[in-house]
C-alpha positions as CSV (number, residue, x, y, z in Angstrom):
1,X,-25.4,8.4,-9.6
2,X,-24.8,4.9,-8.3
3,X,-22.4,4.2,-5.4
4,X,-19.0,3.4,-6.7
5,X,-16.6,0.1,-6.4
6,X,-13.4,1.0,-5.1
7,X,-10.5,-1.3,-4.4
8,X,-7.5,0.3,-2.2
9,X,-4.3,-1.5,-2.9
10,X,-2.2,-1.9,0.4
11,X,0.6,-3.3,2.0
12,X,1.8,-4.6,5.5
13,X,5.8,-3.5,5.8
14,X,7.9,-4.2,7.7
15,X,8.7,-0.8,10.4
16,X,12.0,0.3,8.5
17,X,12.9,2.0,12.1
18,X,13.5,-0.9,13.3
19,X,15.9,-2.5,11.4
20,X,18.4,-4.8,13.0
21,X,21.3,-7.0,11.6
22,X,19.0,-10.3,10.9
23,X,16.8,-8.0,8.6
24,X,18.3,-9.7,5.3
25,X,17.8,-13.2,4.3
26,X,21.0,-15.0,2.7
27,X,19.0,-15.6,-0.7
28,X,18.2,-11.7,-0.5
29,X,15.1,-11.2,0.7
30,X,13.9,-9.3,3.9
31,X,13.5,-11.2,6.9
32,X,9.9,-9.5,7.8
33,X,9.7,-12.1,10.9
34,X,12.2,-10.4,12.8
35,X,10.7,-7.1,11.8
36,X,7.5,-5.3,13.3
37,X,4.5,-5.4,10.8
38,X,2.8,-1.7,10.0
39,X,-0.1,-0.5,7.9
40,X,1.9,1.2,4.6
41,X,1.4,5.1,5.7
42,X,0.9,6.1,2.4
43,X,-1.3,3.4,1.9
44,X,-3.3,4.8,4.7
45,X,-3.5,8.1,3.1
46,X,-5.1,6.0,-0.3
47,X,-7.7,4.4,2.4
48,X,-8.7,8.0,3.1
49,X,-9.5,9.5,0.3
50,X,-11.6,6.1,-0.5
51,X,-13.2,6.7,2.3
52,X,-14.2,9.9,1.9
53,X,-15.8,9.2,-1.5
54,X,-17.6,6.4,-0.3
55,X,-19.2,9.1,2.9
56,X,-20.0,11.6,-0.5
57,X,-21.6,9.2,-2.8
58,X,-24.4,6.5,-1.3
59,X,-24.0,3.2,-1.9
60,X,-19.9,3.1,-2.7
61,X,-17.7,0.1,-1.2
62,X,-14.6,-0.1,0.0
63,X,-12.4,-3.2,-0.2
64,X,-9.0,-3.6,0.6
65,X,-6.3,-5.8,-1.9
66,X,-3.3,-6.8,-0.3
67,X,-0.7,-9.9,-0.8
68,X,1.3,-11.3,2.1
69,X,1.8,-14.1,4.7
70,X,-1.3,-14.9,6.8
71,X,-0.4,-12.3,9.2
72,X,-1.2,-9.6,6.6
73,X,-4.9,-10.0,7.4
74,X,-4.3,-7.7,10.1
75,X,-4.4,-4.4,7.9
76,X,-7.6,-5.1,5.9
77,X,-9.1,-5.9,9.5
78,X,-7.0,-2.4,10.1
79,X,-9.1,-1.0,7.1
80,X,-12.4,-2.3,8.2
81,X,-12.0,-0.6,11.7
82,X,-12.0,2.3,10.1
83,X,-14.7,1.8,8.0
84,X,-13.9,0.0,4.9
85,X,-16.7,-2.8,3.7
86,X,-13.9,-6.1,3.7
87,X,-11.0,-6.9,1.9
88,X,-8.7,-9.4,0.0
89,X,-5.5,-11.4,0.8
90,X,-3.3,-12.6,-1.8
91,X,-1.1,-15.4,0.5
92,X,0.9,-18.4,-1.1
93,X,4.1,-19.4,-0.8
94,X,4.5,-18.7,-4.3
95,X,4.4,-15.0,-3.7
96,X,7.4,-14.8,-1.7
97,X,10.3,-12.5,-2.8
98,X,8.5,-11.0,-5.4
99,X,9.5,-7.8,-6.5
100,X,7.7,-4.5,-7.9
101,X,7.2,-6.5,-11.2
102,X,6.1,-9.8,-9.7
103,X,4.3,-7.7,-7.2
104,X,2.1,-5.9,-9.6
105,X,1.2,-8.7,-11.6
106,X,0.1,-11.0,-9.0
107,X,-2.5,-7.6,-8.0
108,X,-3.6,-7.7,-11.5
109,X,-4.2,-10.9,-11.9
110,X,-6.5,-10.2,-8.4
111,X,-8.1,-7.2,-9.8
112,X,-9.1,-9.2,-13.1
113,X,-12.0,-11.1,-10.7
114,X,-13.1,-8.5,-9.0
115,X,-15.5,-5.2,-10.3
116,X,-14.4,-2.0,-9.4
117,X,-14.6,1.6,-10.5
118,X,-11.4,3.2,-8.8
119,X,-8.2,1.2,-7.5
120,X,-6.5,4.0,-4.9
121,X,-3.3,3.1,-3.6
122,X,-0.3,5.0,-1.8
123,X,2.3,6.5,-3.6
124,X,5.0,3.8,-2.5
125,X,5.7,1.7,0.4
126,X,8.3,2.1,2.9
127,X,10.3,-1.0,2.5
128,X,11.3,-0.5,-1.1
129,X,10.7,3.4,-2.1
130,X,9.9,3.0,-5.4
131,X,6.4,4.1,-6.6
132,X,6.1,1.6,-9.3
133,X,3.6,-0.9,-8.3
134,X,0.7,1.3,-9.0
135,X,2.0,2.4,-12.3
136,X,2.6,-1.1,-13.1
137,X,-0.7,-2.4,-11.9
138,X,-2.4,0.1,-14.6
139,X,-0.4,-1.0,-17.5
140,X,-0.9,-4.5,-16.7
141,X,-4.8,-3.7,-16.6
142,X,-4.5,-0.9,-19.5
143,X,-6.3,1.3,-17.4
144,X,-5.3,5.2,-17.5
145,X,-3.5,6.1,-13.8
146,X,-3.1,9.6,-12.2
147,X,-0.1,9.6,-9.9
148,X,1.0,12.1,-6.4
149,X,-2.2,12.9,-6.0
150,X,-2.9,14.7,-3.2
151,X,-6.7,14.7,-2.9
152,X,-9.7,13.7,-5.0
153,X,-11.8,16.8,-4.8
154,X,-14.9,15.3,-7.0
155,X,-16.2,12.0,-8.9
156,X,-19.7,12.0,-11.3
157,X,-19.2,8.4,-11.9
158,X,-17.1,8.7,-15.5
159,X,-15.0,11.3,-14.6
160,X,-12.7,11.9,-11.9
161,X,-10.9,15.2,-10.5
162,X,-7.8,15.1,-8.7
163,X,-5.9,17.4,-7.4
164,X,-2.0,16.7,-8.1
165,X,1.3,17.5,-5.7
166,X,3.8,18.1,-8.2
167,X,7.7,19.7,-7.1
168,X,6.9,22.9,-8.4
169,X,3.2,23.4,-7.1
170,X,-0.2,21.7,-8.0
171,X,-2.6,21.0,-10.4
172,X,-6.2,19.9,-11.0
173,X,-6.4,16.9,-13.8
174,X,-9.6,15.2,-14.8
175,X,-9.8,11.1,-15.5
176,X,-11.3,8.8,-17.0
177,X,-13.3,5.8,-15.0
178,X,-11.9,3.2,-14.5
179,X,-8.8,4.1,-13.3
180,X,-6.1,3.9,-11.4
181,X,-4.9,6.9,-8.4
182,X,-1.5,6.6,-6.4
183,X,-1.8,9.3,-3.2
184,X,1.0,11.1,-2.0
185,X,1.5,11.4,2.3
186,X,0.9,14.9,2.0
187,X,-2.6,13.9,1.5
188,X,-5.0,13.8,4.1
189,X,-4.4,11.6,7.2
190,X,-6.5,8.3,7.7
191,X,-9.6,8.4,9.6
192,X,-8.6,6.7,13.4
193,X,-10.2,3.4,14.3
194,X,-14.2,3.6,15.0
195,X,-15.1,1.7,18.5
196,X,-18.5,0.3,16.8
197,X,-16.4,-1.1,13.9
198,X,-13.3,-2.4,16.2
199,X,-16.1,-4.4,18.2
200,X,-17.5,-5.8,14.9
201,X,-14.8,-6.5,13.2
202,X,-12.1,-7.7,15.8
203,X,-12.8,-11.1,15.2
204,X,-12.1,-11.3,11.1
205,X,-9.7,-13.9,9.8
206,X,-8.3,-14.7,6.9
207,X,-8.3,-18.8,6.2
208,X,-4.8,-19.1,7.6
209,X,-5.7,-17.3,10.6
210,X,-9.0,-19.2,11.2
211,X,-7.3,-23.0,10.9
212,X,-5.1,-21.5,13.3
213,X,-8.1,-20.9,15.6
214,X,-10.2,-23.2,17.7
215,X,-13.3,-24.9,16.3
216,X,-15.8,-22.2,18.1
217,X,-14.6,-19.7,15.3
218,X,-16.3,-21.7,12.6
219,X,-19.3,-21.9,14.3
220,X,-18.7,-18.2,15.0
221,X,-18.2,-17.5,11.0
222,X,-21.6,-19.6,10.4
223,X,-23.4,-17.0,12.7
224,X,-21.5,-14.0,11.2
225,X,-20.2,-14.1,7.6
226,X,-18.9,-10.5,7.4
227,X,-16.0,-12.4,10.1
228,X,-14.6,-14.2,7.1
229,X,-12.0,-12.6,5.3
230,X,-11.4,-13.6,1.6
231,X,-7.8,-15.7,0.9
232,X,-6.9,-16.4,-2.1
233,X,-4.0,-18.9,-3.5
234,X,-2.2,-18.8,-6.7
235,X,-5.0,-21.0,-8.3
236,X,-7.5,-18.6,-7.2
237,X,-6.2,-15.9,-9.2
238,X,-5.4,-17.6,-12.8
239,X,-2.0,-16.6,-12.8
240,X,1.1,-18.0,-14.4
241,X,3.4,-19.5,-11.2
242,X,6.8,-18.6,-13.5
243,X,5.9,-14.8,-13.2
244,X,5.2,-15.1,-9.6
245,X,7.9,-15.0,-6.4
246,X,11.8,-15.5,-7.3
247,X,11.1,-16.7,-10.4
248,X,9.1,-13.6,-11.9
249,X,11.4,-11.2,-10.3
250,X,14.2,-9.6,-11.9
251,X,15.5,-7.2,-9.1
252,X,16.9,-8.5,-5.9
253,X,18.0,-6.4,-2.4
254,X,21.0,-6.4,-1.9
255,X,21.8,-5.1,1.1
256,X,19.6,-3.5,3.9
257,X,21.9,-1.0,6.1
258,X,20.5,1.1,9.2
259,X,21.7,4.4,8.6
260,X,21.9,6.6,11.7
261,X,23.3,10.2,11.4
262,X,25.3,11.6,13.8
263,X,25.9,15.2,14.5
264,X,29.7,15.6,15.6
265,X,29.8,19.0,14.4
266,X,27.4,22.0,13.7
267,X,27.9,25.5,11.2
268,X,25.7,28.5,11.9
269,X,25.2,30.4,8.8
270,X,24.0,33.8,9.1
271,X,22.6,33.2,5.1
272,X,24.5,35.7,3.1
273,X,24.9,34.3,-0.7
274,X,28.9,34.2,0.3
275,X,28.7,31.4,3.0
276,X,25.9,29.2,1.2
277,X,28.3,29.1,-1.7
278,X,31.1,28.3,0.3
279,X,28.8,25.1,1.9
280,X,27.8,24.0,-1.6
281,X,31.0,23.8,-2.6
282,X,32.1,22.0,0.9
283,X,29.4,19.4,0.3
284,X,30.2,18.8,-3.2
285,X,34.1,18.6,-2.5
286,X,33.3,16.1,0.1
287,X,30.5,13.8,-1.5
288,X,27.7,15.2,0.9
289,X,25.9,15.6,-1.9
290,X,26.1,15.6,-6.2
């Protein structure tokens, strides 16, 4: 069997506990400058499992897809530290305030110019909560997807089993290759950072990055291409710009609130059927919950 070509889709998110009142912009979008940038966890548990195929099956890669500002770099450089082969960043100024549908469309536009043989990505990212880019990113490509997974437990090169996390239990499904995989955070957690690839890898830009850098890092790029991190622009990805951004993006944030709960008051039930109907009934009455 020949090594597969895997693609992780990720994202750099802004740390949702740290949201403070300058988090919104006035046109709607999130402030991320004022916000600490994190590896998407979920994302982390997609790198994992990619991971762990490519220590199973010679000869896979691992590369990293992501879109953001020039900073964003920093999780496929996160990626390679922990053994992934490189990565991807989608940065333009055309891709700001896109949403799920904008979002997914710019990635599949990406995808269309690169080979692989899996895309894995998380679930959902922390900053918006709604598990639709990877589903998205399959329809667009016309690709089958398997979603919640929870670990892929075996791959023969045409067909891959996954094991699914489901509300009501679990269950083994079989796929199709290619395909795409979204991967629950109940999965297994990423791999930490390897010394040998921290030290190897420390010094990968992206272009913005590298302009931003003195003139020894081009030299230093010369001497070591793995260091250069691939960047591409709107125009790199054939893409139409009115389905990009603002303009390709249908659904807008509101408002971003930092919600902290407060406990005033406490109950101790004891757990008879009695006293758990009488708290339904409380929550209800009050709005707690239905």
């Amino acid at each position: 069997m020949k090594g597969l070509k895997i693609v992780v889709l990720a994202k750099q998110v802004p740390d949702t506990r740290n949201v403070g009142k300058d988090a919104m912009k006035a046109d709607g979008t999130v402030n991320r400058a004022v916000l600490p940038a994190i590896f998407n966890p979920e994302d982390l548990n997609a790198l994992e499992q990619a991971l762990r195929l490519k220590d199973t099956i010679e000869g896979t890669t691992v590369h990293v897809l992501t879109m953001g500002p020039g900073r964003a770099a920093e999780i496929i450089r996160e990626a390679m530290y922990r053994g992934a082969d490189g990565g991807y960043l989608l940065s333009d100024r055309a891709f700001a305030g896109s949403d799920t549908l904008a979002t997914s469309y710019a990635l599949s536009c990406a995808l269309r110019n690169l080979e692989y043989d899996l895309i894995i990505c998380g679930r959902q990212a922390i900053d918006g909560d709604t598990a639709q880019v990877g589903p998205q990113v399959a329809e667009k490509l016309a690709l089958p997807q398997v979603t919640y997974a929870e670990e892929i437990q075996g791959c023969d090169g045409k067909i891959v089993t996954i094991k699914r996390r489901l509300e009501r239990g679990i269950e083994v499904v079989t796929c199709p290759m290619p395909c795409v995989v979204t991967v629950n955070g109940s999965a297994a957690s990423c791999r930490p950072r390897n010394a040998r690839f921290v030290m190897k890898y420390k010094n990968a830009k992206g272009t913005q990055e590298a302009q931003d850098a003195n003139e020894d890092y081009f030299a230093l790029v010369n001497e070591r291409p793995y260091l250069k991190l691939t960047e591409w622009s709107v125009n790199d990805i054939q893409s139409n710009p009115t389905d990009l951004g603002l303009s390709g993006s249908p659904t807008k944030v509101k408002n971003i609130e930092s919600v902290v709960f407060q406990a005033k008051e406490a109950k101790v039930l004891s757990g008879t059927d009695a006293e758990l109907d009488a708290m339904m009934k409380e929550l209800i009455t009050n709005h707690t919950i239905g």
